[in-house]
C-alpha beads as a LAMMPS data file, in Angstrom:
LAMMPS data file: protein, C-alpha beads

226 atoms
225 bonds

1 atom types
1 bond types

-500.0 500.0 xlo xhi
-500.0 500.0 ylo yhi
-500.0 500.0 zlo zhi

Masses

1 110.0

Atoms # bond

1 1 1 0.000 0.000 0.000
2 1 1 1.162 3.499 -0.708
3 1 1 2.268 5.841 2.095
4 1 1 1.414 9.046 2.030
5 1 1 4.090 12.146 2.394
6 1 1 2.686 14.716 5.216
7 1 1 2.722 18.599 4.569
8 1 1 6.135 19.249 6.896
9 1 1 7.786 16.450 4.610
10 1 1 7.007 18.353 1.463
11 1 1 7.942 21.670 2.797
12 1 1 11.159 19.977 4.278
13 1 1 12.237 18.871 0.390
14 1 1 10.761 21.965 -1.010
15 1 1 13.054 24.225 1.312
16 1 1 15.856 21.992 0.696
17 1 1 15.994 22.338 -3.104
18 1 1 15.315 26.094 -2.757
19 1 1 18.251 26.099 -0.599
20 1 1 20.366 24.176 -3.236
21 1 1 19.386 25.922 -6.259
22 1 1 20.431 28.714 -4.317
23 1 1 23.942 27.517 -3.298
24 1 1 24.157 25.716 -6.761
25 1 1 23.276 30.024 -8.767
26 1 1 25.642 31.414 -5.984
27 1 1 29.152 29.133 -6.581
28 1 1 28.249 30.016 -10.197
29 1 1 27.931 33.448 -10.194
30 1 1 31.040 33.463 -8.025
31 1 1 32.899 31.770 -10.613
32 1 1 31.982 34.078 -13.618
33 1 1 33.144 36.727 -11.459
34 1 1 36.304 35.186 -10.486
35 1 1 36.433 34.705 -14.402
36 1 1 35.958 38.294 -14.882
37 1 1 38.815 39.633 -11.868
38 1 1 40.913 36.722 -11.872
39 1 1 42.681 38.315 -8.541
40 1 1 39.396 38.599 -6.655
41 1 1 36.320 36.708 -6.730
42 1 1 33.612 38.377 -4.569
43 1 1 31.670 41.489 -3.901
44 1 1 34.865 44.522 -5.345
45 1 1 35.509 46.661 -2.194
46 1 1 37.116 50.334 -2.070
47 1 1 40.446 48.622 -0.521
48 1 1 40.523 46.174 -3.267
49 1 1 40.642 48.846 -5.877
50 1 1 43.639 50.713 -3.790
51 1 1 45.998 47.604 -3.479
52 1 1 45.751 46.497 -6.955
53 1 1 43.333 43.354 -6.419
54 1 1 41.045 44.343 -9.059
55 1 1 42.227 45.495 -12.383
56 1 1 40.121 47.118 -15.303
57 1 1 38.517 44.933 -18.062
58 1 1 40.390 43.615 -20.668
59 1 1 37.228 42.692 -23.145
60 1 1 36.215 44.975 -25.395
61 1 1 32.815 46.347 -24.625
62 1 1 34.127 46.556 -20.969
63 1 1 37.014 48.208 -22.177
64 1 1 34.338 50.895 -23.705
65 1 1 32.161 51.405 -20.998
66 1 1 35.031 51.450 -17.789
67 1 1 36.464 53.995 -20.366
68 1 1 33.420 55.910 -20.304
69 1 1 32.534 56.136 -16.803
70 1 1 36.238 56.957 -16.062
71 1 1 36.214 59.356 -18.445
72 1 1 32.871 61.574 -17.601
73 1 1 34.200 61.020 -13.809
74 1 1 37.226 62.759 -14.273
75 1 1 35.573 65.474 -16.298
76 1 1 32.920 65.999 -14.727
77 1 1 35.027 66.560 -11.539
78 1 1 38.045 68.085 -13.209
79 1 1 36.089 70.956 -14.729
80 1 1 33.867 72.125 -11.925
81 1 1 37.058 72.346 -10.237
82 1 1 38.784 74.209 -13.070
83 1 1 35.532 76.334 -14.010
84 1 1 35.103 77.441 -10.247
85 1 1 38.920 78.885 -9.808
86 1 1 38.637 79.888 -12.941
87 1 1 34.425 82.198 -12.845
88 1 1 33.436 81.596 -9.255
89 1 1 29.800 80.025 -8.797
90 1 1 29.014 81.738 -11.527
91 1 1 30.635 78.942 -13.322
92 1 1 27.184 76.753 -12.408
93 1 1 24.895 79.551 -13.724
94 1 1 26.740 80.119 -17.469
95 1 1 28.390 77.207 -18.113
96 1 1 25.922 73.969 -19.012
97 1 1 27.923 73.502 -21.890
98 1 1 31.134 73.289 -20.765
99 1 1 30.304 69.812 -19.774
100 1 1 29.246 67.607 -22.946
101 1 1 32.101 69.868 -25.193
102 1 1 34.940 69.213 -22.474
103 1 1 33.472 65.304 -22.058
104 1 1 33.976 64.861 -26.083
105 1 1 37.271 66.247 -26.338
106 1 1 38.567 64.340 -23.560
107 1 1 37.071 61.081 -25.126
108 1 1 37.727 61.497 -28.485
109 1 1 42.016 62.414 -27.071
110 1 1 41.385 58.973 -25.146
111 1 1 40.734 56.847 -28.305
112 1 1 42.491 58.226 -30.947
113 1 1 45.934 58.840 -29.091
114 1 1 46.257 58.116 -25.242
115 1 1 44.883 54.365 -25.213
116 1 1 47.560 53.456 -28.315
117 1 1 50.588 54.406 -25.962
118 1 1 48.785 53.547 -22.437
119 1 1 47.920 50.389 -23.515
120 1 1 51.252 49.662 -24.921
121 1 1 53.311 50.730 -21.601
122 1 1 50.706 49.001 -19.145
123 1 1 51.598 45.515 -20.822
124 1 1 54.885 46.041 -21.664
125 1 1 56.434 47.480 -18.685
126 1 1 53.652 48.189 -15.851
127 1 1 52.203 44.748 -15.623
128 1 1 54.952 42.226 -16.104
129 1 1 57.082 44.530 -13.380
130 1 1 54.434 45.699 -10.716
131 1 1 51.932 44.536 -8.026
132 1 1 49.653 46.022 -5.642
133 1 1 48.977 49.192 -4.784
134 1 1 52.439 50.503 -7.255
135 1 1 50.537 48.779 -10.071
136 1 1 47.421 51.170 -9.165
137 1 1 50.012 54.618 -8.692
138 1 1 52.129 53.752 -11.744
139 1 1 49.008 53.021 -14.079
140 1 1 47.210 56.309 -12.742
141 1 1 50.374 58.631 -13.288
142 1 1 50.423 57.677 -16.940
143 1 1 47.043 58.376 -17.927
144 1 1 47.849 61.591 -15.939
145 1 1 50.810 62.177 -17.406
146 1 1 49.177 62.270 -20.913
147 1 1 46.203 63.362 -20.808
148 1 1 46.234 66.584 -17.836
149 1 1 48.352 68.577 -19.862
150 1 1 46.035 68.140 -23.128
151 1 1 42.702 68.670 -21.420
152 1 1 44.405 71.446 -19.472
153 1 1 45.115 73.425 -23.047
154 1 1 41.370 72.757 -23.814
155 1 1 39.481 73.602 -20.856
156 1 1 42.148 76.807 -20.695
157 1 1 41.412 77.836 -24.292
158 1 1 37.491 77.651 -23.554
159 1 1 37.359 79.449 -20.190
160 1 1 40.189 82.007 -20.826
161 1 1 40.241 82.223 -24.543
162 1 1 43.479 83.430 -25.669
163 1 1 44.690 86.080 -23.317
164 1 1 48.024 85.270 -21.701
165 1 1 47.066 81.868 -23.250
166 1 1 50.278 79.651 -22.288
167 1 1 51.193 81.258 -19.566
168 1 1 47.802 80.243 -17.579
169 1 1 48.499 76.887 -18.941
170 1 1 51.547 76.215 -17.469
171 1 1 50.730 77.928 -14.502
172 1 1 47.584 75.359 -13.989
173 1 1 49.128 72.386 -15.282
174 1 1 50.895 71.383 -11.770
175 1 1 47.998 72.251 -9.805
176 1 1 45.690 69.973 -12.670
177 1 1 48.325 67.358 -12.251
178 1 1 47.976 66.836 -8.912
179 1 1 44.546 67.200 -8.179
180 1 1 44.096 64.381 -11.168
181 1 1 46.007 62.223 -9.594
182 1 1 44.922 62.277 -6.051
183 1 1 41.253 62.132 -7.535
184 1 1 42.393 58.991 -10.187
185 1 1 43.920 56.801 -7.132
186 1 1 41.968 57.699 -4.183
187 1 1 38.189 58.663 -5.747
188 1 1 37.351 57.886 -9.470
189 1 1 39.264 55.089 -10.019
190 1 1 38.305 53.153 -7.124
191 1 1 33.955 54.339 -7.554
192 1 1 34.283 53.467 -11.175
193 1 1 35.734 50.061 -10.618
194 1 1 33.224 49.431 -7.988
195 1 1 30.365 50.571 -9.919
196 1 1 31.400 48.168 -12.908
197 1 1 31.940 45.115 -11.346
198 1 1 29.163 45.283 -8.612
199 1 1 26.612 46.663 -10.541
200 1 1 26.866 47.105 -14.321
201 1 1 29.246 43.438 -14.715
202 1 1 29.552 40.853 -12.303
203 1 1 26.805 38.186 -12.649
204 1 1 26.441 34.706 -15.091
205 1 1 24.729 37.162 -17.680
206 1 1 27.452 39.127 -18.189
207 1 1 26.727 42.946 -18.344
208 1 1 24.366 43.122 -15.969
209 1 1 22.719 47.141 -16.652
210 1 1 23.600 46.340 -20.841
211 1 1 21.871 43.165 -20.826
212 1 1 18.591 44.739 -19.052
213 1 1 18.436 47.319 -22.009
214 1 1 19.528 44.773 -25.027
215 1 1 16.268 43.017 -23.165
216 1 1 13.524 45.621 -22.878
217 1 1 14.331 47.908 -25.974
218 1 1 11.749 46.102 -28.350
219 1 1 9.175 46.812 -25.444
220 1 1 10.588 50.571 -24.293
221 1 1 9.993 51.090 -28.087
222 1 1 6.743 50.240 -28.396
223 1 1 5.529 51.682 -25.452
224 1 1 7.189 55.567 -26.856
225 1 1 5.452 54.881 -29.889
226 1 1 1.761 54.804 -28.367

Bonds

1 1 1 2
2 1 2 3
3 1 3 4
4 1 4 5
5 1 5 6
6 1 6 7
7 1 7 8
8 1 8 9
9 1 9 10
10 1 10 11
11 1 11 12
12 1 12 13
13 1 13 14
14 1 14 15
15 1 15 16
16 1 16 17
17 1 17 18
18 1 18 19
19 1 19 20
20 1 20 21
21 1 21 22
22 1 22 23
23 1 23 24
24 1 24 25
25 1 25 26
26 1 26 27
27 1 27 28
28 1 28 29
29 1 29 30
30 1 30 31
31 1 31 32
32 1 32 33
33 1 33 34
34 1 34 35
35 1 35 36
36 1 36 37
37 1 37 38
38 1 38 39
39 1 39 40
40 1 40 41
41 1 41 42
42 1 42 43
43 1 43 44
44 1 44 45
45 1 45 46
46 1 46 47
47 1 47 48
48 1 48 49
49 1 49 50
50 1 50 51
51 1 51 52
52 1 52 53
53 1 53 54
54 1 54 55
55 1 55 56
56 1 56 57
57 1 57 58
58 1 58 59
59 1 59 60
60 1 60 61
61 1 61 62
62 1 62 63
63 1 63 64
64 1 64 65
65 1 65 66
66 1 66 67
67 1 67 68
68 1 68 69
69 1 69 70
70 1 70 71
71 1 71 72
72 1 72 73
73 1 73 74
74 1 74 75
75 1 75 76
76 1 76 77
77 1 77 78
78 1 78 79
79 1 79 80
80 1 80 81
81 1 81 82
82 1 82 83
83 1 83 84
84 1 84 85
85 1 85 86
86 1 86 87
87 1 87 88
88 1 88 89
89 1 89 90
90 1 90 91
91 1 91 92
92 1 92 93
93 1 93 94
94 1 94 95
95 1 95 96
96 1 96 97
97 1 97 98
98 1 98 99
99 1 99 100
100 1 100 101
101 1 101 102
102 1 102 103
103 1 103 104
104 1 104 105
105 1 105 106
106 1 106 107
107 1 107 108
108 1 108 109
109 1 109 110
110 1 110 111
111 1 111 112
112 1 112 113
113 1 113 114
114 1 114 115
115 1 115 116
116 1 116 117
117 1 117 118
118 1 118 119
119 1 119 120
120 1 120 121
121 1 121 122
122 1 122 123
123 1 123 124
124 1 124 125
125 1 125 126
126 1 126 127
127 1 127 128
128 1 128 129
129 1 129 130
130 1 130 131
131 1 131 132
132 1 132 133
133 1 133 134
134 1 134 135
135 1 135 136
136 1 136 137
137 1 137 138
138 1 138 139
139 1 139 140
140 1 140 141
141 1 141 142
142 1 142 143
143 1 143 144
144 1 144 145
145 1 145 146
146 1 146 147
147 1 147 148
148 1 148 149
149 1 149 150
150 1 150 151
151 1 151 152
152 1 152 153
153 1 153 154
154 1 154 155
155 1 155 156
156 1 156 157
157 1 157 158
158 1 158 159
159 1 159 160
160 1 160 161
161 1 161 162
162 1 162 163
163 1 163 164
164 1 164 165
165 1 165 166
166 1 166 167
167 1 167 168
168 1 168 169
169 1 169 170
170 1 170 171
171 1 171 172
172 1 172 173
173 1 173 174
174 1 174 175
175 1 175 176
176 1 176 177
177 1 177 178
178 1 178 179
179 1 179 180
180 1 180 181
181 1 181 182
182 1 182 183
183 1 183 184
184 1 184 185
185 1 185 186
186 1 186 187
187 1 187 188
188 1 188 189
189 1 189 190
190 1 190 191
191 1 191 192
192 1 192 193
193 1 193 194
194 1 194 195
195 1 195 196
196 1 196 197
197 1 197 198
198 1 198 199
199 1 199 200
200 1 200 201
201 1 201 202
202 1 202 203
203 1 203 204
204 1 204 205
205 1 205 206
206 1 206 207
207 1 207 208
208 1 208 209
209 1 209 210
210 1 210 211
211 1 211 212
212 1 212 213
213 1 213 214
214 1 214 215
215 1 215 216
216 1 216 217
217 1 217 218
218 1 218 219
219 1 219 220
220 1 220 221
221 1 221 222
222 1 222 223
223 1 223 224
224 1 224 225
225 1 225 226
C-alpha cells in the first residue's frame, strides 16, 4: 500500500531544493566573477581597488564602458574644479555647456591617441614589473601624465580664450596634475571600478545594466510609440 508524504515532509524537500538551487546560482555566479577579476572573486571593495586586487577589463565592450565612466568622472570633476577657480559660482549659472564639449574632447584624445601608448606601456612594462597598490600609482600617473596637460590646453582655451594663453596653462598644469592624480587613485578610479563590477558586470549574464536594455528595448519602443 502506498504511504502518504505529510505537509512538513514536502515543505522539508521543497526548502531543501530552494536552498540548493540557491547555493548551486551562488558558486556560479562566483565563478563568472572570479572569471571576470581573476585576482578577486567576490563582492569589489574600495580597498581592493587601492591595493591592486582588481584590475580594469580587458574585453572589449568593458574596455568601452570602464572607459566611459572613467572618463565623464574625471571630467565631470576636473572641470567644476577648473571652471570654479577659474568664474566663481558663476561657473554653475553660465556654463551647461562646458560639460558635454569638455566630455567629447577628452574622449575622443582617449581613443584616438592616449589608449595606443597607455595600452602599450601598461603591458609592456607596468604589468609584467608591478603589483599592488604601485601597479594602481604607476598606471594612474600615466594616464595623468598624458592626458592633464592636453585637457588642461582645452578647458584653458574655452574658459580664458586666448589672453596670456600659455602662460595660464603652465601655470595650472601642476595644480591639474595633482589634483588628477589624487582624484584617479583615491576617488574615481576606485567608484568606477566598484560601480562596474558590482553593478553594471559581475553576474552569469554578463553585463548586468547592458543586458537589461539589449532586453527591454523592443518593449521601451513600443511603449514611446503609443
Amino acid at each position: 500500500m502506498a504511504t502518504s508524504i505529510s505537509p512538513h515532509r514536502k515543505r522539508g524537500t521543497h526548502h531543501r531544493s530552494m536552498s540548493d538551487v540557491a547555493r548551486t546560482w551562488k558558486s556560479q555566479a562566483s565563478h563568472v566573477v572570479h572569471e571576470l577579476i581573476p585576482e578577486y572573486a567576490g563582492r569589489v571593495r574600495y580597498v581592493d581597488c587601492i591595493n591592486g586586487r582588481v584590475s580594469r577589463p580587458t574585453d572589449m565592450l568593458g574596455r568601452f564602458v570602464f572607459q566611459l565612466l572613467m572618463v565623464a568622472s574625471m571630467v565631470a570633476v576636473m572641470s567644476t574644479f577648473n571652471g570654479v577657480r577659474h568664474s566663481g559660482l558663476d561657473f554653475f549659472v553660465h556654463s551647461h555647456w562646458f560639460y558635454p564639449l569638455v566630455l567629447f574632447c577628452a574622449f575622443l584624445l582617449r581613443v584616438l591617441f592616449v589608449n595606443r601608448l597607455t595600452d602599450h606601456v601598461i603591458s609592456a612594462h607596468i604589468v609584467p614589473n608591478l603589483t599592488g597598490a604601485l601597479k594602481v600609482v604607476s598606471t594612474a600617473a600615466l594616464n595623468v601624465a598624458l592626458m592633464t596637460p592636453c585637457m588642461t590646453m582645452v578647458v584653458t582655451l574655452l574658459l580664458q580664450g586666448t589672453d596670456d594663453y600659455w602662460a595660464y596653462v603652465l601655470a595650472t598644469i601642476p595644480v591639474n596634475m595633482a589634483v588628477a592624480m589624487l582624484l584617479n587613485v583615491l576617488a574615481v578610479g576606485p567608484a568606477v571600478k566598484m560601480l562596474y563590477y558590482n553593478v553594471v558586470a559581475g553576474t552569469e549574464r554578463g553585463a548586468r545594466v547592458l543586458k537589461f536594455l539589449q532586453e527591454n528595448a523592443l518593449s521601451w519602443a513600443a511603449m514611446l510609440s503609443i
